[in-house]
C-alpha positions as CSV (number, residue, x, y, z in Angstrom):
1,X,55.3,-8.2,57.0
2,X,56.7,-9.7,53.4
3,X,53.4,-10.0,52.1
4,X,51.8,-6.8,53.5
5,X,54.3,-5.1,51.9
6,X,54.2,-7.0,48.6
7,X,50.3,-6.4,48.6
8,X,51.3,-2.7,49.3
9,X,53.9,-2.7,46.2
10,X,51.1,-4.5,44.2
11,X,48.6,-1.7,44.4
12,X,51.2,1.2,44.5
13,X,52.0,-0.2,40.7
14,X,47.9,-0.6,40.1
15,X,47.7,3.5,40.6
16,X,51.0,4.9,39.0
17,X,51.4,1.8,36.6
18,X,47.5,1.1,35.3
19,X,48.5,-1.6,32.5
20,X,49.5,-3.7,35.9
21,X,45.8,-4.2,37.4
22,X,45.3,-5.7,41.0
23,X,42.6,-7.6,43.2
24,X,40.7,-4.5,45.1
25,X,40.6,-6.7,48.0
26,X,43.9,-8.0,48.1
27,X,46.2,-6.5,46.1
28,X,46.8,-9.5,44.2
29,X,48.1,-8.8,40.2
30,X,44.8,-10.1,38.0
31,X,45.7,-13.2,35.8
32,X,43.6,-11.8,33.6
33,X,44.5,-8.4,32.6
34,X,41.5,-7.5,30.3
35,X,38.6,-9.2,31.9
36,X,37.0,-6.4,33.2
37,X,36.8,-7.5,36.7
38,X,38.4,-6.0,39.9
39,X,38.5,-8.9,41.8
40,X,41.2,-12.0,41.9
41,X,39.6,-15.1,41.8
42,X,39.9,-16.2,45.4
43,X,38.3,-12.7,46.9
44,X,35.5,-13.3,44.0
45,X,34.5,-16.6,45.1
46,X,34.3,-15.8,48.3
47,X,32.1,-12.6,47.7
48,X,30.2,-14.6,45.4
49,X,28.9,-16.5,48.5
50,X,28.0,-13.3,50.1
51,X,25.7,-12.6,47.1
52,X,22.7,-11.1,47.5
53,X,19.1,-11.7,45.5
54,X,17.2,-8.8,44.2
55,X,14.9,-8.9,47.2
56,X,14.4,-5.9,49.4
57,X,14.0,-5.2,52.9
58,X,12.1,-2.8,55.0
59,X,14.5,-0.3,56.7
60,X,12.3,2.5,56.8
61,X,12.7,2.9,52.7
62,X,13.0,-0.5,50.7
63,X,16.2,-1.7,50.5
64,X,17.9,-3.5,47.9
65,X,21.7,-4.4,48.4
66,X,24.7,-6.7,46.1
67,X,26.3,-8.3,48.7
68,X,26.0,-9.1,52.9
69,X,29.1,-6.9,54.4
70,X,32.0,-9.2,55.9
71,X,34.9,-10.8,54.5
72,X,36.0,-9.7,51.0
73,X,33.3,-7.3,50.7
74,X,33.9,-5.7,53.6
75,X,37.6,-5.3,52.5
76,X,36.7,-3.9,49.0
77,X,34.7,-1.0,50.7
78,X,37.4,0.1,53.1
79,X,39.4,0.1,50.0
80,X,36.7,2.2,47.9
81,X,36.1,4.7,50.6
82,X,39.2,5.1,52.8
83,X,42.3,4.2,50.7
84,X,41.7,6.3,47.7
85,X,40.4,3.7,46.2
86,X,38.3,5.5,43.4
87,X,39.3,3.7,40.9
88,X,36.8,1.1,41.6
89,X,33.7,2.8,41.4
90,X,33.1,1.4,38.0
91,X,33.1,-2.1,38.8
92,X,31.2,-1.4,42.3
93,X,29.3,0.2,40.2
94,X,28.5,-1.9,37.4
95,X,27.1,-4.5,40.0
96,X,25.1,-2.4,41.6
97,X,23.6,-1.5,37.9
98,X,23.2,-5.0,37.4
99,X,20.9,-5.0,40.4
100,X,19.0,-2.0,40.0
101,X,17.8,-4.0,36.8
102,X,15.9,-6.3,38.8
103,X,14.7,-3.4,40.9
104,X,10.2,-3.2,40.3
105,X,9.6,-0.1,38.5
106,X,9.6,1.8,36.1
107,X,12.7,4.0,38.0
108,X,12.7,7.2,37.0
109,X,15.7,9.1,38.2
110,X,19.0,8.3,40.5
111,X,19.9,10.1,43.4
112,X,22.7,9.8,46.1
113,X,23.3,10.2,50.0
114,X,25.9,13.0,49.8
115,X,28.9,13.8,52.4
116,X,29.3,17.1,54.0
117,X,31.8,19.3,52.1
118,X,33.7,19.1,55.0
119,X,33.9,15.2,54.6
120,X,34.3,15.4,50.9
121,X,37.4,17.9,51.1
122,X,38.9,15.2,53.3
123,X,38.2,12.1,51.2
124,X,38.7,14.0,48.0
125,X,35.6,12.5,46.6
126,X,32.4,11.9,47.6
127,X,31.9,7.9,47.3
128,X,28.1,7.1,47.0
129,X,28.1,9.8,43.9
130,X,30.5,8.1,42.4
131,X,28.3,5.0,42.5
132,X,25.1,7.2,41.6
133,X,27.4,8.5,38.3
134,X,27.9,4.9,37.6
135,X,24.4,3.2,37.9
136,X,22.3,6.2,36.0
137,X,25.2,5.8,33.1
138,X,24.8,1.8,32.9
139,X,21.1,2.2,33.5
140,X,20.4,5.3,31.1
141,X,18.8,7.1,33.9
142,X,19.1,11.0,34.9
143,X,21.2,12.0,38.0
144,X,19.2,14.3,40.0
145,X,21.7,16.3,42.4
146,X,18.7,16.4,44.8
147,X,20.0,16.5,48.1
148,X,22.1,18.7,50.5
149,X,24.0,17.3,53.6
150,X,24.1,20.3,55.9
151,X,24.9,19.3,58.8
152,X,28.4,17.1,59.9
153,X,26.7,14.6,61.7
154,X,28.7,12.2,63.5
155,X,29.7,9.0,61.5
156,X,27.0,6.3,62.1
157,X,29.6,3.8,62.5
158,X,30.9,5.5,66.0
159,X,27.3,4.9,67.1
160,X,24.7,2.1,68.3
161,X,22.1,0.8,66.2
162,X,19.5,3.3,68.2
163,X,21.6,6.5,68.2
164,X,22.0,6.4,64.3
165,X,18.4,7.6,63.7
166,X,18.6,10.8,66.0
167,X,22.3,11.3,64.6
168,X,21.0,11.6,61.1
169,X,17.5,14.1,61.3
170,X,17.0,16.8,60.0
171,X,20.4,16.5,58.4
172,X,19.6,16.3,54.8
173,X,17.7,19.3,52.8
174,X,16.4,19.5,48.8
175,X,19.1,21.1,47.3
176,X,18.0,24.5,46.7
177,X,19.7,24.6,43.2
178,X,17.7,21.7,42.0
179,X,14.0,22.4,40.9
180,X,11.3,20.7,42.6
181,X,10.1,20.0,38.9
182,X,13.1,17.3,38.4
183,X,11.9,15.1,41.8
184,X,8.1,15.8,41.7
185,X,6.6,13.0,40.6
186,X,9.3,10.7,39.8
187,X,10.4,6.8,41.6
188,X,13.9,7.5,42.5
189,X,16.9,5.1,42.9
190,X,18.4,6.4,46.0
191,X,22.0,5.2,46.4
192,X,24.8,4.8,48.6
193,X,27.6,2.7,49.6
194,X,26.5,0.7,52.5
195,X,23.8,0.2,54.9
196,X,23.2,-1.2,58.7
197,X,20.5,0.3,60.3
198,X,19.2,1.9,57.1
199,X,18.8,5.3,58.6
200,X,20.2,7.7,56.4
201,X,18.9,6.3,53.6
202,X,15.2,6.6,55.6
203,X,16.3,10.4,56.4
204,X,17.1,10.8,52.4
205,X,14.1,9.0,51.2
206,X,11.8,11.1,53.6
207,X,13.6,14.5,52.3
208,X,13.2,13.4,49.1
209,X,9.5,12.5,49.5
210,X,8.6,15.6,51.0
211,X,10.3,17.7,47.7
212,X,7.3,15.5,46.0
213,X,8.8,12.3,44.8
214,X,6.3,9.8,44.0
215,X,8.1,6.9,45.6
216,X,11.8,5.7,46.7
217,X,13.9,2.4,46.5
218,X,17.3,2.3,48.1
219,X,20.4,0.6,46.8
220,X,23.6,0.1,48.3
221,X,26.6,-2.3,47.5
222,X,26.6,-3.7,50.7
223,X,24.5,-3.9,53.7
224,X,24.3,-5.6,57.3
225,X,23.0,-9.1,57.3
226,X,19.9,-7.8,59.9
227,X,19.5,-4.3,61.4
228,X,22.8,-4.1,63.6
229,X,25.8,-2.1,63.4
230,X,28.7,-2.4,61.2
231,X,31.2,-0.9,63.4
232,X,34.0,-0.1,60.7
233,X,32.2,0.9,57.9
């Protein structure tokens, strides 16, 4: 209980006391203040060895990914997306950069799987645009606001591998406010947090495809190590 509520303290100081930065896995105070780097060293090394190489995978759009999900990863996510954790979008985000730059191109634009406003107004923030804002900045590449979630699906991690697919159709539309003249044509970086079954990102690369992209590649910070469900994420 001690050291829950040390790692609590720890963090509460990281948000309302930024000169104090913490581990985003562990709450941990950073021995190094100005390295740039959200991780202690023990929660690094260990995500270190869930490191992914810039090699993609077929889930119904190719899929590139950092890291496998488990462990420390898995920890820095739910922090990310369901303990405010905003803050960490630019170091999520600055690896994910790193591996878009490996990604066979030449990419021309960056889009995002967005929540329902519904989902947003509960989060406060919408985490895979976040990410998108963060890759296109390090990577000099437009954000295209090109989709439109409308329709609250229910969250893929309530469901089974083969009920994610159904969950998810039909659910995304071009945004209407976005001309067809910024996706026709153009290899877009389709991003989001994480992946299992890869079927949102599928749904959004199809949507996008249809609105006249030329092609899409899908990145996301973390996925499943094969096509199964991550049951927390």
């Amino acid at each position: 209980m001690m050291k829950i509520r040390e790692a609590l303290r720890r963090l509460t100081d990281a948000i309302f006391f930024p000169d104090i930065p913490v581990c985003g896995c562990c709450g941990k105070e950073l021995e190094d203040r100005k390295s740039g780097v959200g991780f202690c060293r023990d929660c690094g090394a260990e995500m270190e060895k869930r490191r992914l190489p810039a090699a993609a995978t077929d889930r119904g759009v190719l899929l590139y990914a950092c890291y496998l999900y488990g462990g420390s990863v898995r920890r820095i996510v739910h922090r990310y997306k369901f303990d405010s954790g905003k803050w960490l979008a630019p170091f999520l985000g600055e690896e994910m950069a790193k591996q878009a730059a490996q990604i066979p191109g030449p990419l021309d634009a960056v889009a995002f799987v967005p929540l329902h406003k519904k989902r947003r107004r509960q989060r406060g923030y919408d985490q895979a645009e976040l990410l998108a804002k963060e890759v296109a900045k390090r990577s000099g590449l437009p954000l295209v606001y090109g989709l439109s979630r409308t329709i609250s699906t229910k969250k893929q991690s309530t469901l089974k591998a083969g009920e994610r697919k159904t969950n998810v159709r039909g659910a995304f539309v071009r945004r209407k406010e976005t001309p067809e003249t910024e996706i026709a044509g153009k290899h877009f970086l389709l991003i989001d947090d994480v992946a299992a079954t890869g079927s949102t990102l599928a749904e959004c690369a199809r949507v996008l495809r249809e609105s006249g992209a030329a092609s899409v590649s899908a990145l996301v910070y973390a996925r499943s190590e094969n096509q199964g469900e991550m049951a927390d994420a």
